[in-house]
Each structure stands twice: as C-alpha cells, then as structure tokens.
N, C-alpha and C positions, 0 to 999 in steps of 0.2 A: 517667336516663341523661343524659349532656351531650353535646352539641356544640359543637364549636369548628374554627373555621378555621382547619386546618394552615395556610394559603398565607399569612397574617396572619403579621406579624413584631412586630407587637403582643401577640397573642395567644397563639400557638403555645407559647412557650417556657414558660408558664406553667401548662401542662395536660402529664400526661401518662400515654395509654391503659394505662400497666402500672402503676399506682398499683393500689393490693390493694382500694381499695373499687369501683374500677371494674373488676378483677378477681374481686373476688367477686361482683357485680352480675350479671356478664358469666354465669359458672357457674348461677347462681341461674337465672338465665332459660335456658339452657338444659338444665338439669335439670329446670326446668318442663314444658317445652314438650316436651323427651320422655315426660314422666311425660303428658302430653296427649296424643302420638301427634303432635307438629306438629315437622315439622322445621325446624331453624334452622340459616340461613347467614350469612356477613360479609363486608359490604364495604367492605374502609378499608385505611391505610395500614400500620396496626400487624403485622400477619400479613410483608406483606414487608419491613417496615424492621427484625424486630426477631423472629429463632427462634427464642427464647424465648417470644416472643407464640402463634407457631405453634402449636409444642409443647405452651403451656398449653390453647389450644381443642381438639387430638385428644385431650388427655388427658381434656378433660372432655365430651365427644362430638358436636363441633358435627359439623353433614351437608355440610356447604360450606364455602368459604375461596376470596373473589375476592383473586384477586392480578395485581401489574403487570407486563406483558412483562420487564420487567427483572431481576425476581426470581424470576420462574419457575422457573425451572430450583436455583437454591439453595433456595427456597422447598421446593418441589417434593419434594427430597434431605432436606428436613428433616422435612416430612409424615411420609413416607414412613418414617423411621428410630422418629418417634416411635409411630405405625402400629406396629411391631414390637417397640416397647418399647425400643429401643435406645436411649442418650446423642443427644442432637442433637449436629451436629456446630458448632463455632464456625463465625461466619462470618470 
C-alpha cells in the first residue's frame, strides 16, 4: 500500500487512489479480511472527493467509510444508492 501527502503540492498530483492496482489492492484485502471474520474500514479523502470511489468499496463490502463534514450528506446519497444496487448518482 502507499502513502502520500494529499496537502503536498509536490507530491499529490502524481499519485492517484483510483489507479486499478491500488484498486485492486484495496478489494484484495478486503476480501481477505472478510474471508477472516475481520472487519475493514477507511479513512481518507477518496470516498468523499470521488463516488465512484464510494461506490467501488460497497460494491466490494467494506464495514465503514470515514468521511468529511462536507461530503456527507452527497457521500451519504451515494452509499446509500449503491447499497441498493442502484446507478450512483453524478456529483
């Protein structure tokens, strides 16, 4: 897994969490970890910058999703649609 400092204007632009092998990475482990009995949550920026990002963690059954006051609520409407199988909706 990588880390890197969103707040870096050095750095930031050059990484980015919906790249498919850090997508697939993501899946990977938690398919493990339910195949273990361990639940897995996330906290970062991708889930409310990007509902597509959302979307791909319900689909593949994370237990949590921290997100920032500010996208809650769109966040939230996205969970929720993809929860139901529904289209997320654009932001």
């Amino acid at each position: 897994m990588l880390g890197v400092d969103r707040d870096s204007d050095l750095l930031a632009p050059l990484f980015d969490e919906r790249d498919p092998a850090v997508m697939k990475m993501i899946a990977d482990l938690i398919a493990r970890a339910r195949k273990a009995g361990v639940k897995v949550g996330i906290c970062g920026q991708a889930p409310s910058n990007y509902p597509e990002f959302a979307e791909f963690l319900v689909r593949e059954g994370i237990d949590s999703i921290s997100l920032n006051p500010d996208s809650f609520v769109a966040t939230l409407k996205c969970v929720a649609a993809a929860e139901a199988g529904r289209v997320v909706p654009a932001a």
